[in-house]
N, C-alpha and C positions, 0 to 999 in steps of 0.2 A: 504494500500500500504506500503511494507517495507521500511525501509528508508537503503540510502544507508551507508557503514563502514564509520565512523567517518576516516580520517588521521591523521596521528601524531603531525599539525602544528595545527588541529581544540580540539586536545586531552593535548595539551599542553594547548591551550589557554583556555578551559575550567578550567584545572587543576588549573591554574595562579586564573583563577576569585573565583574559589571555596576558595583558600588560600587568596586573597582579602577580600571577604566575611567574610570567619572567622574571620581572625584580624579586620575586622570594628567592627562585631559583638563582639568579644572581650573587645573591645575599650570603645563601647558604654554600657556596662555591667559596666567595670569598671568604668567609668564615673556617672553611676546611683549610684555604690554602695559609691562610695566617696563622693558625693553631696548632702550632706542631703537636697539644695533647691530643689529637683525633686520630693518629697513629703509633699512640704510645700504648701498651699493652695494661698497665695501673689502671688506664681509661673504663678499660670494655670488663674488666673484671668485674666494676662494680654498678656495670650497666644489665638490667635484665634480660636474663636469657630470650626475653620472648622479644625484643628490642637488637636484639642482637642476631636472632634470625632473620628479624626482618630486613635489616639494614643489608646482611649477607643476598639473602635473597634478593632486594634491589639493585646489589652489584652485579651477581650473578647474569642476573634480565638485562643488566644495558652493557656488562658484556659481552652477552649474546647479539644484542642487537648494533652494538659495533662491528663484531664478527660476520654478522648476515650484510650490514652496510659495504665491507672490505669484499667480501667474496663477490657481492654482485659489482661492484667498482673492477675488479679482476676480471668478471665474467663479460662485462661488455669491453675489456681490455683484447683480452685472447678473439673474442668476435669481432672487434674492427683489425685484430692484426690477420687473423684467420680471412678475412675480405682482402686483405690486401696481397694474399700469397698467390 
């Protein structure tokens, strides 16, 4: 079933969350790269196990999707060279 046109007051408000988002994300970047305790092991000991899978689990997923990013960058590499032999 199509969904119906987005409005202007629904295209704003996504627009708002997406620039939300970034800057968190931002934020929380820089925060990792200034703190050296967020790879100090004292840290996560006395962080909850369930907090600690999560965060594993999160790296896990976007190193996956690094990895799926690199392979298809590869794959249309070997296919325009494969075109040109």
């Amino acid at each position: 079933m199509p969904r119906k046109p987005l409005g202007k007051d629904q295209k704003a408000k996504m627009q708002a969350a997406r620039k939300t988002t970034a800057r968190d994300r931002q934020a929380a970047l820089e925060t990792l790269k200034s703190n050296a305790q967020f790879v100090h092991p004292k840290l996560w000991v006395k962080v909850a196990p369930e907090v600690q899978e999560a965060v594993l689990k999160a790296i896990r997923r976007a190193q996956r999707g690094a990895r799926q990013a690199e392979i298809a960058r590869l794959q249309k590499k070997i296919e325009k060279l494969q075109a040109e032999m």
